[in-house]
BALOBA-1460 file (C-alpha; in Angstrom, 3 decimals):
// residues 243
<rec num="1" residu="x" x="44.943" y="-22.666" z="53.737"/>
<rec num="2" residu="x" x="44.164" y="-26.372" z="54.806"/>
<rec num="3" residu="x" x="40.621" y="-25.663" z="55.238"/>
<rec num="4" residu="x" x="40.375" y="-23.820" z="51.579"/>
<rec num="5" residu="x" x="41.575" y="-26.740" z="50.173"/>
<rec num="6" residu="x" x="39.176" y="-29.011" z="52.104"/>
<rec num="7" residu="x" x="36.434" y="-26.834" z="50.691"/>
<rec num="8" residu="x" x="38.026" y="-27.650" z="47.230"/>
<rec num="9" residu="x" x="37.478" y="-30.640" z="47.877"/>
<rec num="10" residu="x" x="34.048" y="-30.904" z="49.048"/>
<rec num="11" residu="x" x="32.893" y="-29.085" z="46.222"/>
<rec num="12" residu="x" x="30.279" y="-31.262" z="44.036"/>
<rec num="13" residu="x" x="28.235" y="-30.583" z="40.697"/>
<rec num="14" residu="x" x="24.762" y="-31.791" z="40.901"/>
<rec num="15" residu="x" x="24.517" y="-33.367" z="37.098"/>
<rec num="16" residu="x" x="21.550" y="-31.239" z="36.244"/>
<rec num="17" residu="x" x="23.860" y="-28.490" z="36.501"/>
<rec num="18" residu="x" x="25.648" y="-30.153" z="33.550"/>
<rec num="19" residu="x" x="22.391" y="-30.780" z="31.266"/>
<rec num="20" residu="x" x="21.084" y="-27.085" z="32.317"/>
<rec num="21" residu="x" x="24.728" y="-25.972" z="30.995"/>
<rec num="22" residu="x" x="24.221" y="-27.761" z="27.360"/>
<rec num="23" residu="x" x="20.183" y="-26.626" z="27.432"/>
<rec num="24" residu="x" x="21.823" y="-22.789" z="27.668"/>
<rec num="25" residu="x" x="24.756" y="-23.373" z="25.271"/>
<rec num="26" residu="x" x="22.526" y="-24.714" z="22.360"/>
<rec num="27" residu="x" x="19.898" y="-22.575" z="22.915"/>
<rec num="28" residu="x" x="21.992" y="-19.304" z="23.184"/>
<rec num="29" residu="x" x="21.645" y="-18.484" z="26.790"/>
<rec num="30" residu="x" x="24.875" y="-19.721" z="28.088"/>
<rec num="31" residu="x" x="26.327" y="-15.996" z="28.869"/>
<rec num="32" residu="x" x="22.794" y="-15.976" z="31.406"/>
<rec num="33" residu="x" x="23.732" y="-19.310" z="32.286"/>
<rec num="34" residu="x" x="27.712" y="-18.299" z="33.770"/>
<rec num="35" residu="x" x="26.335" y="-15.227" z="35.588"/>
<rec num="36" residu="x" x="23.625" y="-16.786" z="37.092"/>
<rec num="37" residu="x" x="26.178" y="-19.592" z="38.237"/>
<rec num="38" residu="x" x="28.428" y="-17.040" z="39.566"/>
<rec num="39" residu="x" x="25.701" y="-15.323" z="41.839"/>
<rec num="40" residu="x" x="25.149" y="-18.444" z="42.904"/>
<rec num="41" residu="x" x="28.978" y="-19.286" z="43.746"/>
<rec num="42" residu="x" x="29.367" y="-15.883" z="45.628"/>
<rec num="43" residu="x" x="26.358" y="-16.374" z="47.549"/>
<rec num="44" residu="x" x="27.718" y="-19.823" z="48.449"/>
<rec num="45" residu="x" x="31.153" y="-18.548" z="49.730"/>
<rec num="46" residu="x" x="29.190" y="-16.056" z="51.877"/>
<rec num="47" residu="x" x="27.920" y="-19.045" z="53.893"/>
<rec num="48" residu="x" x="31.465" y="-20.569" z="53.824"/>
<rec num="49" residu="x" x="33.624" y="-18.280" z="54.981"/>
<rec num="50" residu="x" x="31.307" y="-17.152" z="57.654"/>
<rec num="51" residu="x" x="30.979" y="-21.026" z="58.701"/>
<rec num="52" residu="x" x="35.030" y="-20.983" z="58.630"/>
<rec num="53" residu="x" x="34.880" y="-18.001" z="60.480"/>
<rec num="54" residu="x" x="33.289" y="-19.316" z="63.316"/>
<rec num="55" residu="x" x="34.953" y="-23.135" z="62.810"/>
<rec num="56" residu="x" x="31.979" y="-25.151" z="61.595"/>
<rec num="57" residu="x" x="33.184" y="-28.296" z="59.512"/>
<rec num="58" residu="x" x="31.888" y="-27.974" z="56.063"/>
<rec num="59" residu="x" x="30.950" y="-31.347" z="54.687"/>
<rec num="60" residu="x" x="29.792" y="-30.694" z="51.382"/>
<rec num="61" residu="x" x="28.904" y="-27.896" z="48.907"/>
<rec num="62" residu="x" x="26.784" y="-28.769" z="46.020"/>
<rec num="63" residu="x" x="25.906" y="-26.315" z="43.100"/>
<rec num="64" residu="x" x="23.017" y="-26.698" z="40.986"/>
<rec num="65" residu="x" x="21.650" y="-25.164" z="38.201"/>
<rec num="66" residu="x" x="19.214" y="-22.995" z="40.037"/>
<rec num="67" residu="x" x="21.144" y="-22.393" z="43.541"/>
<rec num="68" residu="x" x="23.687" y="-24.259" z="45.908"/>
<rec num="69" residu="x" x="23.164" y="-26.008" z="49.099"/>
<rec num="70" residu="x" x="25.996" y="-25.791" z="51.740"/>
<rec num="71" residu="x" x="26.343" y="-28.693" z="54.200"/>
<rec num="72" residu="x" x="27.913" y="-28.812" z="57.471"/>
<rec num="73" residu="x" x="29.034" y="-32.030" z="59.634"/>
<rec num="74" residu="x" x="27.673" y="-30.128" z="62.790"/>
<rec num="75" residu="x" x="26.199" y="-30.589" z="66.176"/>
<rec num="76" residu="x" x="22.083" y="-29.529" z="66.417"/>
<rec num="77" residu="x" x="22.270" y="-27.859" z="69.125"/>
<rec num="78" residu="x" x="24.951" y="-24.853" z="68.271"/>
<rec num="79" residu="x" x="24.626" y="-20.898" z="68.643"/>
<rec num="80" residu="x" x="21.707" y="-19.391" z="67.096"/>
<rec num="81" residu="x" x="23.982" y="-16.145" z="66.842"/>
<rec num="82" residu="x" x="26.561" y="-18.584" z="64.469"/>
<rec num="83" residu="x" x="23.126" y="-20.165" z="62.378"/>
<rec num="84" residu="x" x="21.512" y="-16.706" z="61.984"/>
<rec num="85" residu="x" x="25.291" y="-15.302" z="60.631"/>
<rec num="86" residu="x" x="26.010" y="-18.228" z="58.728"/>
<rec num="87" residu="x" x="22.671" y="-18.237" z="56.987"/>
<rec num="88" residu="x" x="22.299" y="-14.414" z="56.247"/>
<rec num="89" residu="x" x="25.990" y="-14.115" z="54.876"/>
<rec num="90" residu="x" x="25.016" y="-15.645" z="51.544"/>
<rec num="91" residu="x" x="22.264" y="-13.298" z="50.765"/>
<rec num="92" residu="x" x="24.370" y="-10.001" z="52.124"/>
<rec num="93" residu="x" x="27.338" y="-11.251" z="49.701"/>
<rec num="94" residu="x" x="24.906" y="-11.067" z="47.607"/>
<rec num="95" residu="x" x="23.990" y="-7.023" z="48.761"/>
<rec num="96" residu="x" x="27.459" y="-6.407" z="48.010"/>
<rec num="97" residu="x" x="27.724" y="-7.993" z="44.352"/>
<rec num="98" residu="x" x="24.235" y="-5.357" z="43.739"/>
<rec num="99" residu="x" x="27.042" y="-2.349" z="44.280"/>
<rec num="100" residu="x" x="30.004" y="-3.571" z="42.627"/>
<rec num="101" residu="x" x="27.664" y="-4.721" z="39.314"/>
<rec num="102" residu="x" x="24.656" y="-1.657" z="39.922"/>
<rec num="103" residu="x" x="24.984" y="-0.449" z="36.698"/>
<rec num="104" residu="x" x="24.969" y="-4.095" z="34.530"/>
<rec num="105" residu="x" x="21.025" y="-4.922" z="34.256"/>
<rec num="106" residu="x" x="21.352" y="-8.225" z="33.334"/>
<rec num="107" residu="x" x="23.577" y="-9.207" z="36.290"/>
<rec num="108" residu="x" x="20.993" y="-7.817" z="38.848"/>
<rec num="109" residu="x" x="18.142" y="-8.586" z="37.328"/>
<rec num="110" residu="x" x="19.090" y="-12.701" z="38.175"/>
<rec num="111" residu="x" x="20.654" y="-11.111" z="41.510"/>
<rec num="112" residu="x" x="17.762" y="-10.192" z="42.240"/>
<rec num="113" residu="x" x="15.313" y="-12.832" z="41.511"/>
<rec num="114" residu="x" x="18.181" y="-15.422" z="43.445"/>
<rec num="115" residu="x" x="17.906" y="-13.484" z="46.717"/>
<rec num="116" residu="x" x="14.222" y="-12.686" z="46.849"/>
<rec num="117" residu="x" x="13.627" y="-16.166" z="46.028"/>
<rec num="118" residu="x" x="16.090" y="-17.913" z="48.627"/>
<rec num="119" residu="x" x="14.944" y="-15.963" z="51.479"/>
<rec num="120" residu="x" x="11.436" y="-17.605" z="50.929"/>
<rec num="121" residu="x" x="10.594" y="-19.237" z="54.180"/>
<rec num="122" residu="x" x="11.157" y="-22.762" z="52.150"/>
<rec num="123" residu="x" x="13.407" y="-26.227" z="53.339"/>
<rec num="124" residu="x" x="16.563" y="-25.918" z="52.481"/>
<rec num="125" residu="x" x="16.301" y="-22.308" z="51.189"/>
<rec num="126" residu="x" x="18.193" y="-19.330" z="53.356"/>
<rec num="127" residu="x" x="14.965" y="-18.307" z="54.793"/>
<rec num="128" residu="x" x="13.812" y="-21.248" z="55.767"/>
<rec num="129" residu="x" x="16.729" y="-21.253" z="57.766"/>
<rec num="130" residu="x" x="16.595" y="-17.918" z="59.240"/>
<rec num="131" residu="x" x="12.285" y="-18.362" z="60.185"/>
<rec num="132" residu="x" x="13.983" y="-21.763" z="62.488"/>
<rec num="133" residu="x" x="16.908" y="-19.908" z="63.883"/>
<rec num="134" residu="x" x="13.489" y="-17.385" z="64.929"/>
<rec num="135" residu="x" x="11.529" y="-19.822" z="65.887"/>
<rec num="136" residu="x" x="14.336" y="-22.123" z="68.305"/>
<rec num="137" residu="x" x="14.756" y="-18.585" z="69.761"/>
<rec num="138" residu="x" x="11.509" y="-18.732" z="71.509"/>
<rec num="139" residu="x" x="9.559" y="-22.269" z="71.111"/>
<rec num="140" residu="x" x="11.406" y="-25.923" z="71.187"/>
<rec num="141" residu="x" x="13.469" y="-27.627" z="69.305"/>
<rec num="142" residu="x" x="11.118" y="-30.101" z="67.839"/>
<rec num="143" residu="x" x="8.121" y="-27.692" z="67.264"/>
<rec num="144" residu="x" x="10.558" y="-25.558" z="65.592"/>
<rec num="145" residu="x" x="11.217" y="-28.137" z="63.042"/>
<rec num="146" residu="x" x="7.789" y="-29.207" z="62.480"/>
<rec num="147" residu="x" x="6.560" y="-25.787" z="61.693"/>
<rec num="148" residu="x" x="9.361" y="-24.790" z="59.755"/>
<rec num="149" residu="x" x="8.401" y="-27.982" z="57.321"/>
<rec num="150" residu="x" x="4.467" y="-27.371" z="57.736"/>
<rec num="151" residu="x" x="5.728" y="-23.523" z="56.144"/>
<rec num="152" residu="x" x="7.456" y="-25.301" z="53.478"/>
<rec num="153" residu="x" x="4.794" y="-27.513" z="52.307"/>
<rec num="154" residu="x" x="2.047" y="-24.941" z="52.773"/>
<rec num="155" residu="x" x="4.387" y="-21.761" z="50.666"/>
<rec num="156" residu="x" x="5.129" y="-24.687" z="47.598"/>
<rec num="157" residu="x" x="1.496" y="-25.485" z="46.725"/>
<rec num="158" residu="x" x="0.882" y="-21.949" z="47.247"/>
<rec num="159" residu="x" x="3.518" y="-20.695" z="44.843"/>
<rec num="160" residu="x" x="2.890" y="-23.756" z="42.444"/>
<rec num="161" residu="x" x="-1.161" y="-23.392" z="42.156"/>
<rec num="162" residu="x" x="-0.389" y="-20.070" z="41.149"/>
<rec num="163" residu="x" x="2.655" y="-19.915" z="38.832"/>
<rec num="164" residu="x" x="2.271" y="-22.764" z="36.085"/>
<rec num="165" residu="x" x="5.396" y="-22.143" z="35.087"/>
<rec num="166" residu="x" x="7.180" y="-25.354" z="33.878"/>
<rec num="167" residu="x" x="10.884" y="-24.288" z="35.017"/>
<rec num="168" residu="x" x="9.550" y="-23.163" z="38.654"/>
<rec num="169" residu="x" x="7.467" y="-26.158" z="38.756"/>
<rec num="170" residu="x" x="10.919" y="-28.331" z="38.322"/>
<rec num="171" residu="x" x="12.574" y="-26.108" z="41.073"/>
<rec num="172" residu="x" x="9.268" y="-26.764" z="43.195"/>
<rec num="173" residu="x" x="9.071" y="-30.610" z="42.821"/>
<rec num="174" residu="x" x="13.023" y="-30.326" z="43.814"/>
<rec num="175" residu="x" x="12.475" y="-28.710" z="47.018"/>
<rec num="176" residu="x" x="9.085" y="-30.582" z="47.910"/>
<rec num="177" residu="x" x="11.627" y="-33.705" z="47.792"/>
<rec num="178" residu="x" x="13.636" y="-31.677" z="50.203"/>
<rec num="179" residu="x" x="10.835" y="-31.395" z="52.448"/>
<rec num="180" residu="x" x="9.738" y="-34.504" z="52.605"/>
<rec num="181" residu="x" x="13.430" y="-36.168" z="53.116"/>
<rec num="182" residu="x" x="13.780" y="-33.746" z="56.094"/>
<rec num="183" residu="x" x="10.603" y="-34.178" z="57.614"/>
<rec num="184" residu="x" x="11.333" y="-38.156" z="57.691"/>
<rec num="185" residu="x" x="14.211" y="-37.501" z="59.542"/>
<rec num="186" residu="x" x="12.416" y="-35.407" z="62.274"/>
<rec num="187" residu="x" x="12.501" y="-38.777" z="64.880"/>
<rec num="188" residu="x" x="16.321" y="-38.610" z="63.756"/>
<rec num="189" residu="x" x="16.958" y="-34.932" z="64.087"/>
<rec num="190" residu="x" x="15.225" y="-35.129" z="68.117"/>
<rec num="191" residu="x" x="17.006" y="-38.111" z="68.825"/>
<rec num="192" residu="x" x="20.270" y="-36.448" z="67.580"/>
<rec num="193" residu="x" x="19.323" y="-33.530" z="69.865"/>
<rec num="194" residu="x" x="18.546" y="-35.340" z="72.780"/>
<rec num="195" residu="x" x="22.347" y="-37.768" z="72.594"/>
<rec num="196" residu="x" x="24.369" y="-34.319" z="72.153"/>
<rec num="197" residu="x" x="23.042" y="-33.019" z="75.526"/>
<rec num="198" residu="x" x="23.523" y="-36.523" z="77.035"/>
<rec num="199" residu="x" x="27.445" y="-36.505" z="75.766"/>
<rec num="200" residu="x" x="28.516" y="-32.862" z="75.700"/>
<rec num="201" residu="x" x="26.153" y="-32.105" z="79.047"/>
<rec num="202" residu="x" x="26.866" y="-28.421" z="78.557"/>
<rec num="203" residu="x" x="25.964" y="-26.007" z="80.901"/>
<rec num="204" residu="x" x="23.951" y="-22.559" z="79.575"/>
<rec num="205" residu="x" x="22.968" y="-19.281" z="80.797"/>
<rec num="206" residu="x" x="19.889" y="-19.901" z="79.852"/>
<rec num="207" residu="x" x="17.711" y="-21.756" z="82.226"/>
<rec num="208" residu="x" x="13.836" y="-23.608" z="81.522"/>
<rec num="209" residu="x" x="11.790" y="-25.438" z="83.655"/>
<rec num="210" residu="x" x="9.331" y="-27.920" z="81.237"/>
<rec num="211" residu="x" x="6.794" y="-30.686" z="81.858"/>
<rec num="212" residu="x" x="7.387" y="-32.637" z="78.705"/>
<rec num="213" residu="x" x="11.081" y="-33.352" z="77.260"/>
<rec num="214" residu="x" x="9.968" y="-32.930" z="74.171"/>
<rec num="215" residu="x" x="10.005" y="-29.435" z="75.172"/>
<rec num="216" residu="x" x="13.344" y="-28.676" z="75.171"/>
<rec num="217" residu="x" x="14.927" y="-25.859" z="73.517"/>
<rec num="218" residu="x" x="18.636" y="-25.142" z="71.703"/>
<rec num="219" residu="x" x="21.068" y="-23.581" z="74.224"/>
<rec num="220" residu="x" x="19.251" y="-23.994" z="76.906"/>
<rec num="221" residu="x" x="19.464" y="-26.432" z="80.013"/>
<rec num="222" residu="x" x="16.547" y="-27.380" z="81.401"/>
<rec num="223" residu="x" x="14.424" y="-28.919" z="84.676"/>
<rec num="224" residu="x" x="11.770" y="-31.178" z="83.426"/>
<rec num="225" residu="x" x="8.997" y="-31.429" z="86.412"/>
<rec num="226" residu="x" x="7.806" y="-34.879" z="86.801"/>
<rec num="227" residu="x" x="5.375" y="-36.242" z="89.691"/>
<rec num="228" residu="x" x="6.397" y="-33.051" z="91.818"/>
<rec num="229" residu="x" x="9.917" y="-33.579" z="91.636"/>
<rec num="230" residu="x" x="12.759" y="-31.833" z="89.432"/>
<rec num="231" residu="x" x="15.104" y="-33.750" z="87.202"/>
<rec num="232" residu="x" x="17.787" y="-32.539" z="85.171"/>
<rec num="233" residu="x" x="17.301" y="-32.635" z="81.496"/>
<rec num="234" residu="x" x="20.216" y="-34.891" z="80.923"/>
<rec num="235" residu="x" x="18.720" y="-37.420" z="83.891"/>
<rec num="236" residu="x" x="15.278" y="-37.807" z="81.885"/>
<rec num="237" residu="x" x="17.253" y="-38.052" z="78.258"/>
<rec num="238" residu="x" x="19.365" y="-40.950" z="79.855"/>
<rec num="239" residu="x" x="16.532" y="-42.427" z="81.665"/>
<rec num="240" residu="x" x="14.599" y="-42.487" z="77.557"/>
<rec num="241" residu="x" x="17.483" y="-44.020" z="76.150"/>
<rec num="242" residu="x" x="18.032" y="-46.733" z="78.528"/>
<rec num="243" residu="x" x="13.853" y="-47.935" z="78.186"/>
């Protein structure tokens, strides 16, 4: 109950969802308007309540008028099992709103164009998320986030050179400010990284041997080989941070 009424709480309207709400009501489209804000509240709750389910602290959820963006106070390096749940639940709530509502056109129709359009590989979109819980899986942390962005960048201009579009164009120019903002904070994100294995200094089954630190991956601990000798990761991390 406590944590429901944090999430209350954290709940914030972006204020182009309130101009998008008077551009619907004077133009007649503000029936569209509610269920397409619905969709996007169900599909929102599907990443919170599988974030509650596994204890992540929610931070903030914001709803626009073409999606929402959940945001968790969280370490970097959690589960992959808990990211690829937690960022799959919103479009599978969505699955199950497509039975209950199968036989209302309208309702799918947007349901439809919500969840083939958030699982685009695009920053901060679902599948952008899913493509780096992929990626961590097998390559580093910090490559991971670099090509996740480089996929971003490449799938907007893509998508905008060939839909001219003025409302997608909007949505575009959103998200390529999204991009951006998250690849600036790419030194931030590896230094984050590389301070929660120096505190938390957990141990993994998951074992690497690297040459570069930068090669580190999520849930992994690693040996980094330097001038013929081993070091733990944590050893090279503290050894950065004190240069």
């Amino acid at each position: 109950m406590v944590n429901l009424l944090t999430i209350k709480n954290s709940f914030k309207i972006h204020i182009l969802f309130y101009f998008a709400a008077f551009i619907a009501f004077v133009t007649g489209y503000f029936k569209n308007f509610i269920i397409f804000t619905l969709i996007i509240i169900v599909h929102e709750f599907g990443h919170i309540l599988a974030a509650l389910f596994f204890k992540w602290k929610i931070e903030k959820v914001i709803i626009l008028p073409f999606g929402g963006i959940t945001i968790f106070n969280e370490d970097i390096d959690k589960s992959l099992v808990e990211e690829f749940i937690i960022a799959i639940s919103g479009p599978i709530f969505q699955i199950v709103l497509y039975l209950i509502f199968k036989d209302n056109y309208l309702f799918n129709l947007y349901n439809k164009i919500i969840l083939v359009f958030n699982l685009i590989p695009i920053y901060p979109l679902d599948g952008s998320k899913i493509l780096n819980v992929i990626l961590n899986k097998f390559i580093s942390f910090k490559t991971s986030h670099l090509i996740t962005i480089y996929i971003s960048l490449i799938l907007i201009f893509i998508i905008i050179l060939n839909n001219l579009n003025l409302m997608l164009f909007l949505i575009f120019i959103f998200l390529i400010k999204g991009v951006i903002i998250d690849y600036k904070k790419h030194k931030y994100y590896i230094n984050k990284f590389f301070i929660e294995k120096l505190i938390h200094k957990k141990e993994y089954k998951n074992k690497k041997i690297i040459k570069n630190i930068y090669k580190m991956k999520k849930q992994t601990n690693h040996l980094v080989k330097y001038s013929n000798k081993y070091y733990k990761d944590i050893e090279i991390i503290r050894n950065l941070f004190d240069k």
